[in-house]
MOPAC internal coordinates of N, CA, C and O (Angstrom, degrees):
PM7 1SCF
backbone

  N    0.0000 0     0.00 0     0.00 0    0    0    0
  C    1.4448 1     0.00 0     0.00 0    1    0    0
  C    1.5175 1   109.89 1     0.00 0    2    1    0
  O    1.2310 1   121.11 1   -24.51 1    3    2    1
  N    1.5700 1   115.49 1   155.49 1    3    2    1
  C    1.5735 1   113.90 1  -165.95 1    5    3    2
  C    1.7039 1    96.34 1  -115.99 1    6    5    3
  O    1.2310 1   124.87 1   -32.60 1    7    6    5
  N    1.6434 1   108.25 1   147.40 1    7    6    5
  C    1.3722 1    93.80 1  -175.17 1    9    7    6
  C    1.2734 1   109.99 1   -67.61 1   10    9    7
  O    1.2310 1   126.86 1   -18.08 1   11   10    9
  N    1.4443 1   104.40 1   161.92 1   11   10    9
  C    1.6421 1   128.05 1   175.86 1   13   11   10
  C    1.4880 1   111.60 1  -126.41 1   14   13   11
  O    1.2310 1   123.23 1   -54.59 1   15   14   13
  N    1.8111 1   111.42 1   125.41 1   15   14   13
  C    1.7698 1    82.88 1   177.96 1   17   15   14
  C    1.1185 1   146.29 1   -83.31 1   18   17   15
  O    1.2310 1   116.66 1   -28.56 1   19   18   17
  N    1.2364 1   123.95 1   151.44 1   19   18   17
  C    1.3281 1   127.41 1  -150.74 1   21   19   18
  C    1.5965 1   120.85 1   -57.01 1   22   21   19
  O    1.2310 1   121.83 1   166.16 1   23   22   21
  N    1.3913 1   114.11 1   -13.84 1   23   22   21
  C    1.4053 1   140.06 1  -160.94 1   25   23   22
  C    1.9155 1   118.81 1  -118.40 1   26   25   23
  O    1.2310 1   136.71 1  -165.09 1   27   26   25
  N    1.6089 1    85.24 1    14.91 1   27   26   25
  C    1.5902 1   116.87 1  -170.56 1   29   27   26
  C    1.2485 1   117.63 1   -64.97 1   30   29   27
  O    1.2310 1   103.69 1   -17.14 1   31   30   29
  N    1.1713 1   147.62 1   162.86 1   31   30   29
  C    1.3881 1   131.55 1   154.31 1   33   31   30
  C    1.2602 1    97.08 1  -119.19 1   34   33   31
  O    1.2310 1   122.05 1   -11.15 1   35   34   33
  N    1.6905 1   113.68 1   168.85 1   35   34   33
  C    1.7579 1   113.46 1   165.59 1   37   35   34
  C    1.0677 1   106.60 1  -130.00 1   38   37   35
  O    1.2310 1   115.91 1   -25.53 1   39   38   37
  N    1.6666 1   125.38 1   154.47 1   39   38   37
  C    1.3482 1   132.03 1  -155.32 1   41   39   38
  C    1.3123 1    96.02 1  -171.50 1   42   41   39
  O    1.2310 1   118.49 1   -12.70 1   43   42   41
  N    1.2901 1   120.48 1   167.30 1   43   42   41
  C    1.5865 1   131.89 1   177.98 1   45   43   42
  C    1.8162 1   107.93 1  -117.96 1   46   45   43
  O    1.2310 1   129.67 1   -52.38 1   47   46   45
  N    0.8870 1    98.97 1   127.62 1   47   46   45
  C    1.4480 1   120.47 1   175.78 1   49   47   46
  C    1.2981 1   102.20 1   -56.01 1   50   49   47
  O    1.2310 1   128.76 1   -62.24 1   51   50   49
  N    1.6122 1   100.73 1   117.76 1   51   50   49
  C    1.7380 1   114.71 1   165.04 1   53   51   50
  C    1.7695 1    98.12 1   -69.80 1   54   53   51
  O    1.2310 1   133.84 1    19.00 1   55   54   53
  N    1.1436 1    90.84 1  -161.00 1   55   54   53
  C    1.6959 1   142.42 1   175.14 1   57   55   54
  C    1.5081 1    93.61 1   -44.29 1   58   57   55
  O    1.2310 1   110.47 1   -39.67 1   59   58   57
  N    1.5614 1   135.51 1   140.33 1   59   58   57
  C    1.2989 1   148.23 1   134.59 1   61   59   58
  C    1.6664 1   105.71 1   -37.69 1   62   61   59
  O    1.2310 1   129.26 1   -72.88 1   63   62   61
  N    1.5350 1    99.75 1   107.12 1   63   62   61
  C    1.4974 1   111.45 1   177.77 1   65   63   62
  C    1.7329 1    98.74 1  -116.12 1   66   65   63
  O    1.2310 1   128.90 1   -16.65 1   67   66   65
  N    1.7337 1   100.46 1   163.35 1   67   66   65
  C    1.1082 1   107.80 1   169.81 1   69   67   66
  C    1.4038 1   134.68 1   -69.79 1   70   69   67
  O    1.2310 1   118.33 1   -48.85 1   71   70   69
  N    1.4432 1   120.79 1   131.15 1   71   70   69
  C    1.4518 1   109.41 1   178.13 1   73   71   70
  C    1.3624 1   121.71 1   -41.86 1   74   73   71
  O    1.2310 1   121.25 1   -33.33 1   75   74   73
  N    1.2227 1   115.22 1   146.67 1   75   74   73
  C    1.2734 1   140.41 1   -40.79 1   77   75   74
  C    1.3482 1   130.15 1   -54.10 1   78   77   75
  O    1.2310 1   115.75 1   167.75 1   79   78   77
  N    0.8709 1   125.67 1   -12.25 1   79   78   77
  C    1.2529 1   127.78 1   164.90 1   81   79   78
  C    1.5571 1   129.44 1   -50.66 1   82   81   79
  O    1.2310 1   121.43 1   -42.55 1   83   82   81
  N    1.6583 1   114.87 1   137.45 1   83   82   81
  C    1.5225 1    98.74 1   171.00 1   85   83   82
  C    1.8780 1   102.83 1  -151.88 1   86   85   83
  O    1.2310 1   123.39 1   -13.97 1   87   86   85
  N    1.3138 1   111.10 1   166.03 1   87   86   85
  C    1.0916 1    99.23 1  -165.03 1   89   87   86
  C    1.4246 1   112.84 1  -129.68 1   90   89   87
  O    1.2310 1   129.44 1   -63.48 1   91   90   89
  N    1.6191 1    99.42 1   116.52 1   91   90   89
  C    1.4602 1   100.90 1  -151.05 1   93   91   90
  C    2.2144 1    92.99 1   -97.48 1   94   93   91
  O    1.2310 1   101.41 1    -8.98 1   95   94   93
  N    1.0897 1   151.48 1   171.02 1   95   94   93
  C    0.9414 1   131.55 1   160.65 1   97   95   94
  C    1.8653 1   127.96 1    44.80 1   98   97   95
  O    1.2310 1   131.17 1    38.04 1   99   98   97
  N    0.7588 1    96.06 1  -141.96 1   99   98   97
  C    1.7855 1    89.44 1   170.43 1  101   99   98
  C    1.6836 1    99.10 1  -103.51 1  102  101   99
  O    1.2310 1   113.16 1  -157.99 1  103  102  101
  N    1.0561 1   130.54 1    22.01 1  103  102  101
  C    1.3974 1   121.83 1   177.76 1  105  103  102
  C    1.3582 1   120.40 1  -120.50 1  106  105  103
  O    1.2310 1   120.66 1   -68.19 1  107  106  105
  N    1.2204 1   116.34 1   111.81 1  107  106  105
  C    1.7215 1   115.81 1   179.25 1  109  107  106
  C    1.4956 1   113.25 1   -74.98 1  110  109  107
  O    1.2310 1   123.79 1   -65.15 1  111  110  109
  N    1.5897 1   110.34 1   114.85 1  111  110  109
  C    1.3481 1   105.35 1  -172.74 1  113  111  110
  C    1.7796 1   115.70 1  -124.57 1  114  113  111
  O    1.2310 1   112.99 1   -11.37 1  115  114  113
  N    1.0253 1   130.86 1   168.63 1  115  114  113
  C    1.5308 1   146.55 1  -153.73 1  117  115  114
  C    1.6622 1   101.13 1   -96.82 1  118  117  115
  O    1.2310 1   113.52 1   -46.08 1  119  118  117
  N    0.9710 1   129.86 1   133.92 1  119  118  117
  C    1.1161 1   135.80 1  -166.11 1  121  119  118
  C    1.8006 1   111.44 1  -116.59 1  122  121  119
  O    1.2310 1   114.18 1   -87.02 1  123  122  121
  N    1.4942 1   128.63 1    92.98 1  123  122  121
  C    1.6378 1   115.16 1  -161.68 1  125  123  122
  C    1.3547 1   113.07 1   -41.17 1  126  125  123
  O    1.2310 1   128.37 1    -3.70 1  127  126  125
  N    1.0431 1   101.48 1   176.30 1  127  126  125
  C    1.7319 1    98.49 1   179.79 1  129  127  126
  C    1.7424 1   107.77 1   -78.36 1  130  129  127
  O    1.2310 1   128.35 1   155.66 1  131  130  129
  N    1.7015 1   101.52 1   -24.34 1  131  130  129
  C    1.8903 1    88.55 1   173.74 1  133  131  130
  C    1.5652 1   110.90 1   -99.21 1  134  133  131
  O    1.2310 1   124.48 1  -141.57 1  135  134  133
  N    1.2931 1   109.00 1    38.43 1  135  134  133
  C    1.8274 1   104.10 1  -174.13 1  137  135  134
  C    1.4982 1   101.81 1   -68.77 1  138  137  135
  O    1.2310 1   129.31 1   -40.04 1  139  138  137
  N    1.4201 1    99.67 1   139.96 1  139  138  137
  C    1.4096 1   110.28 1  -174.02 1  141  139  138
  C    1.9732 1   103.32 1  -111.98 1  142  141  139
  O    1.2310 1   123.35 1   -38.16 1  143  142  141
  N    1.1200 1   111.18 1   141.84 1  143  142  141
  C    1.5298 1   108.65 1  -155.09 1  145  143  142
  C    2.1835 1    86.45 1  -128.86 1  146  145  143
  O    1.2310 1   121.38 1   -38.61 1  147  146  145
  N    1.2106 1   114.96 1   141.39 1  147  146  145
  C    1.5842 1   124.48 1  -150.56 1  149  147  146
  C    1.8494 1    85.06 1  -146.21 1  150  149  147
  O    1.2310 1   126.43 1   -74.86 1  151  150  149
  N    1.6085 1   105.24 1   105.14 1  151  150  149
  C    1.5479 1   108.34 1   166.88 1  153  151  150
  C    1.7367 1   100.46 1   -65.90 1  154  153  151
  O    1.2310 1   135.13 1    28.33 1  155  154  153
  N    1.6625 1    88.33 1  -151.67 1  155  154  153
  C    1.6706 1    81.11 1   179.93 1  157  155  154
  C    1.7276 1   105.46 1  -119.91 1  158  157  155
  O    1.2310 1   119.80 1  -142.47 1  159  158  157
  N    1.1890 1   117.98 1    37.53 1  159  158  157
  C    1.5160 1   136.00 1   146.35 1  161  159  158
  C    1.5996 1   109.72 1  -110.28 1  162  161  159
  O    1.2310 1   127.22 1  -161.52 1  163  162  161
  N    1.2606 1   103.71 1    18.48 1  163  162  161
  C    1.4442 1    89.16 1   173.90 1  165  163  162
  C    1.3474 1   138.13 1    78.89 1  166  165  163
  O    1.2310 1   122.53 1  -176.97 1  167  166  165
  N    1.6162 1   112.76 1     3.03 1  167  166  165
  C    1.1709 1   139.81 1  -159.52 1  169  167  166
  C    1.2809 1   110.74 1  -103.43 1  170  169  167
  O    1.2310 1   115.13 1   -62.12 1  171  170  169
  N    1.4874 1   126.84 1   117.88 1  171  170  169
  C    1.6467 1   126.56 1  -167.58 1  173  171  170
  C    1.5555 1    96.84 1   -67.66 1  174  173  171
  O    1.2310 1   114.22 1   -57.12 1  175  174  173
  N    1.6755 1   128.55 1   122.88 1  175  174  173
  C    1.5983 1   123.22 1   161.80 1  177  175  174
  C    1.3265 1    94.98 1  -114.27 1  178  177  175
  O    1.2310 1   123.82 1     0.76 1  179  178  177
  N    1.2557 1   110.28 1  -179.24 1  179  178  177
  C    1.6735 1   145.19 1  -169.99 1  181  179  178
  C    1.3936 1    89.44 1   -81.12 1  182  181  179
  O    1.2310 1   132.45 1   -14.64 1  183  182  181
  N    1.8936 1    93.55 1   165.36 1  183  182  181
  C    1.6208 1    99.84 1   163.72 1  185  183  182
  C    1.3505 1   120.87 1   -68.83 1  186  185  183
  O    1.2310 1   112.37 1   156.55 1  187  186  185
  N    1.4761 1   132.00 1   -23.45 1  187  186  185
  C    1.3035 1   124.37 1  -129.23 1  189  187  186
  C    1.9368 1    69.00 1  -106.69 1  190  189  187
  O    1.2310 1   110.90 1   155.33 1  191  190  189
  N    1.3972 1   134.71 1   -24.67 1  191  190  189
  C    1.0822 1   115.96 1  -171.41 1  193  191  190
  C    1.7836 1   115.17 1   -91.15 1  194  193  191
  O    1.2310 1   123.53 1  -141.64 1  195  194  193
  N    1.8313 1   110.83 1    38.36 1  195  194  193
  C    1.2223 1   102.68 1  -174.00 1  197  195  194
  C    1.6173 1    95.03 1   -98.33 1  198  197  195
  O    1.2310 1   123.13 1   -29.68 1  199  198  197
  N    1.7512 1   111.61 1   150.32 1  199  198  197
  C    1.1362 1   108.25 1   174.28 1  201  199  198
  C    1.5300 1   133.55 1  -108.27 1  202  201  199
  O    1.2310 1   127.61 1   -70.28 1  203  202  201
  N    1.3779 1   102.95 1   109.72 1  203  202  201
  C    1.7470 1   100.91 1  -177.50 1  205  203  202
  C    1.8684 1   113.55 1   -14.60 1  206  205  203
  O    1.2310 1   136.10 1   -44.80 1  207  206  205
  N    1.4054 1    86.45 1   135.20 1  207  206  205
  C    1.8353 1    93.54 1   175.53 1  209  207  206
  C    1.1811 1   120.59 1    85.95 1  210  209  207
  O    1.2310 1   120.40 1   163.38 1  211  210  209
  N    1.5712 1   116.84 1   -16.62 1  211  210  209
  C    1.7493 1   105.93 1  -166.32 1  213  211  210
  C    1.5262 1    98.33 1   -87.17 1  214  213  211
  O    1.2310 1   136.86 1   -31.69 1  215  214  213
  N    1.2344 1    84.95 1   148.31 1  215  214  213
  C    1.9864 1    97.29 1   176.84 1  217  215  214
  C    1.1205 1    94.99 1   -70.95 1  218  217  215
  O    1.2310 1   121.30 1   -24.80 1  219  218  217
  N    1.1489 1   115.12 1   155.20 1  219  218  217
  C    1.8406 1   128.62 1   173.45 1  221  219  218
  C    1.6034 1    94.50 1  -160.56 1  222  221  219
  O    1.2310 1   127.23 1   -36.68 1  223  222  221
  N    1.8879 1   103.70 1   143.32 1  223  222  221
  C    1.2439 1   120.74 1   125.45 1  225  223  222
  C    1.2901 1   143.55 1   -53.63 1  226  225  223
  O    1.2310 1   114.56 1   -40.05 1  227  226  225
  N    1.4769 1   127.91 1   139.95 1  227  226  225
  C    1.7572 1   116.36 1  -172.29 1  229  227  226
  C    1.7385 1    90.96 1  -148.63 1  230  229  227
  O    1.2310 1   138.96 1   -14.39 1  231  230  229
  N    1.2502 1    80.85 1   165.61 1  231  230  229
  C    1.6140 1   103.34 1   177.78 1  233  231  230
  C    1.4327 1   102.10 1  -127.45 1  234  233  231
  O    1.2310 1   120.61 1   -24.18 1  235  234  233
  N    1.2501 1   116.44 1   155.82 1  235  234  233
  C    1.5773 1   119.55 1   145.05 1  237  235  234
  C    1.2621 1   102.74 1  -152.84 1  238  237  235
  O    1.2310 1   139.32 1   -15.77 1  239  238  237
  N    1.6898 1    80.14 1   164.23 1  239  238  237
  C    1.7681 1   118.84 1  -168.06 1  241  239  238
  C    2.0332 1   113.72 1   -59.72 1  242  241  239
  O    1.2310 1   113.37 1    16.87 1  243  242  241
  N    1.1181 1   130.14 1  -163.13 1  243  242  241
  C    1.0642 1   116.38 1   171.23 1  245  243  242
  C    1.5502 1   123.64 1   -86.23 1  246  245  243
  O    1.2310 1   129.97 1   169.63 1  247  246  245
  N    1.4368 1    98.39 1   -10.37 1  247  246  245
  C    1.7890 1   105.32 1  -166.51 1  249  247  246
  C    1.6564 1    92.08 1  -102.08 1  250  249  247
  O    1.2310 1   115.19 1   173.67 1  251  250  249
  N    1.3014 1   126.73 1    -6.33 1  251  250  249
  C    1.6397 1   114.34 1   158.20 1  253  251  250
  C    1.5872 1    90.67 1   125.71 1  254  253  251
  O    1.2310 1   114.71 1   167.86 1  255  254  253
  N    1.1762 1   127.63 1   -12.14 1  255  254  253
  C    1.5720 1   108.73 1  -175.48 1  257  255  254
  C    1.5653 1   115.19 1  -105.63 1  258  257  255
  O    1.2310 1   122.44 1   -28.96 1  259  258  257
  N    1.7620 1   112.93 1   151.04 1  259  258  257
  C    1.0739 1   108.76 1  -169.27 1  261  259  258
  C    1.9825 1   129.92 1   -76.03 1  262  261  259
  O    1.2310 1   128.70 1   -11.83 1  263  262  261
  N    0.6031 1   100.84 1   168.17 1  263  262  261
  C    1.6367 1   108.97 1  -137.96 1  265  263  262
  C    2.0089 1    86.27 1  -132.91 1  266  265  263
  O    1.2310 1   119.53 1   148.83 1  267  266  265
  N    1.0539 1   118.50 1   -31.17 1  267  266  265
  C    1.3876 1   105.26 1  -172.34 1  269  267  266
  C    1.5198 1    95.32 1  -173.72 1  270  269  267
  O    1.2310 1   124.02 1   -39.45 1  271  270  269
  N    1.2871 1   109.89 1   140.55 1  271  270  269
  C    1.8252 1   132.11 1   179.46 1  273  271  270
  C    1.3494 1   111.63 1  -122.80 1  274  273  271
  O    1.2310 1   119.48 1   -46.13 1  275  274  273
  N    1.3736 1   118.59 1   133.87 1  275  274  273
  C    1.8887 1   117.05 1   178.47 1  277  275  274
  C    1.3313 1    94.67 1  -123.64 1  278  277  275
  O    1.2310 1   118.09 1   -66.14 1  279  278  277
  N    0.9800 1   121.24 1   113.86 1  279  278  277
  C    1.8943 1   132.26 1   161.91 1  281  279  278
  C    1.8939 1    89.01 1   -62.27 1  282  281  279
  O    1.2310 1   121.61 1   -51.36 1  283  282  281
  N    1.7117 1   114.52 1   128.64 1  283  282  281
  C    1.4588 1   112.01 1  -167.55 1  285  283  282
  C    1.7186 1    85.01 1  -102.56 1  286  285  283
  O    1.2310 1   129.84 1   -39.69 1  287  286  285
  N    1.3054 1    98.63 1   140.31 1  287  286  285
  C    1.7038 1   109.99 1   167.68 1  289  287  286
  C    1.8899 1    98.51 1   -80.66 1  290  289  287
  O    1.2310 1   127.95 1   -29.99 1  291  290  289
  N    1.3575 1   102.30 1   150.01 1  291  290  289
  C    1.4614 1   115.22 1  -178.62 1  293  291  290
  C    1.9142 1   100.09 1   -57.37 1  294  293  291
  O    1.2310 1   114.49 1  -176.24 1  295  294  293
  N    1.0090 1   128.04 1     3.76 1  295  294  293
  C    1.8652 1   137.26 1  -157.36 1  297  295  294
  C    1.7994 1    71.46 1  -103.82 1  298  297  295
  O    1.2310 1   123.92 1   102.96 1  299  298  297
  N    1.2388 1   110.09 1   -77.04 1  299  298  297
  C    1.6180 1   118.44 1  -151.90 1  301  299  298
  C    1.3871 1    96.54 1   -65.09 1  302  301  299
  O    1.2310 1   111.49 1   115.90 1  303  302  301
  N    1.2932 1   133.63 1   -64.10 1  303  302  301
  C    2.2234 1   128.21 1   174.60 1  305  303  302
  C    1.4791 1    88.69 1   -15.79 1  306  305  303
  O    1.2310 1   126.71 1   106.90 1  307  306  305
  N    1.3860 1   104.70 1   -73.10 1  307  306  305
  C    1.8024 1   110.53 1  -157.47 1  309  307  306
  C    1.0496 1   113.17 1   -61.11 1  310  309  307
  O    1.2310 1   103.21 1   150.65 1  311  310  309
  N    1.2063 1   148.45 1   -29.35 1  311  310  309
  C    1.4867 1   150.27 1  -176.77 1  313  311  310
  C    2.1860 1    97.79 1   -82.52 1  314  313  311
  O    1.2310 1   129.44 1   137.15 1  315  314  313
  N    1.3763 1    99.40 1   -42.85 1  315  314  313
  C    1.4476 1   102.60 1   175.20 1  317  315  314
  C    1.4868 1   107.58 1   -61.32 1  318  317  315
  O    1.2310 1   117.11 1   131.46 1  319  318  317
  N    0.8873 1   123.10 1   -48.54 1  319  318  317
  C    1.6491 1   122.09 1  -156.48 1  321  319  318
  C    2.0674 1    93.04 1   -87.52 1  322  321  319
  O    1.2310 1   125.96 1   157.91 1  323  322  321
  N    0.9964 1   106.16 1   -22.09 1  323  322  321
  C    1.8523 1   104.83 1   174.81 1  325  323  322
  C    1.1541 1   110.58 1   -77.94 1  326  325  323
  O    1.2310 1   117.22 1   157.92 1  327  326  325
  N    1.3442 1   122.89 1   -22.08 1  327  326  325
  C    1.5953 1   127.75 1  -175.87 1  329  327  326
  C    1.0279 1   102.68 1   -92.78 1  330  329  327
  O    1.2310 1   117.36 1   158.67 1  331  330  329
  N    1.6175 1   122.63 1   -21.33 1  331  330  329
  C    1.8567 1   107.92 1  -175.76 1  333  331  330
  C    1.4371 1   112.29 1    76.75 1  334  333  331
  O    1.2310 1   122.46 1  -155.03 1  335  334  333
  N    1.9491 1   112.90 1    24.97 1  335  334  333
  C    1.0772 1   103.47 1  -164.52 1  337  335  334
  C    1.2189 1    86.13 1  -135.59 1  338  337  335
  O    1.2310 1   126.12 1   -53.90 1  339  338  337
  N    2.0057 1   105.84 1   126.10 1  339  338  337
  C    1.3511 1   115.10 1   154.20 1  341  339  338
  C    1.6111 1   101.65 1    94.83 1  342  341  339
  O    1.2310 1   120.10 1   180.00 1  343  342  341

């Protein structure tokens, strides 16, 4: 498993929104200008390659926008949802 931060939330990816914008849950949120986005090999992609529905971990910055996205491998959901965490 790859770290995730500890201070993460998890949410499911809305709808394909416009940069910067993305829409995690029912909340359309701002993406910093250095947000770094993590498929589920671990591989930094673009916004436009996020895919509706996938659970992801996120971080954000102090002013509320996200700062980092983890596409969750079906290994990490299951280990998340056994821990009761998130």
């Amino acid at each position: 498993m790859r770290f995730l931060p500890p201070n993460g939330e998890r949410g499911t990816l809305g709808p394909t929104q416009n940069f910067p914008a993305v829409a995690i849950g029912k909340n359309i949120l701002r993406l910093t200008p250095g947000a770094r986005i993590y498929d589920r090999d671990n591989r930094t992609i673009v916004h436009a390659q996020l895919p509706p529905g996938a659970e992801v971990v996120y971080s954000r910055d102090q002013a509320g926008y996200v700062q980092r996205i983890y596409l969750l491998t079906e290994q990490e959901l299951f280990v998340l949802k056994q821990a009761g965490k998130r």
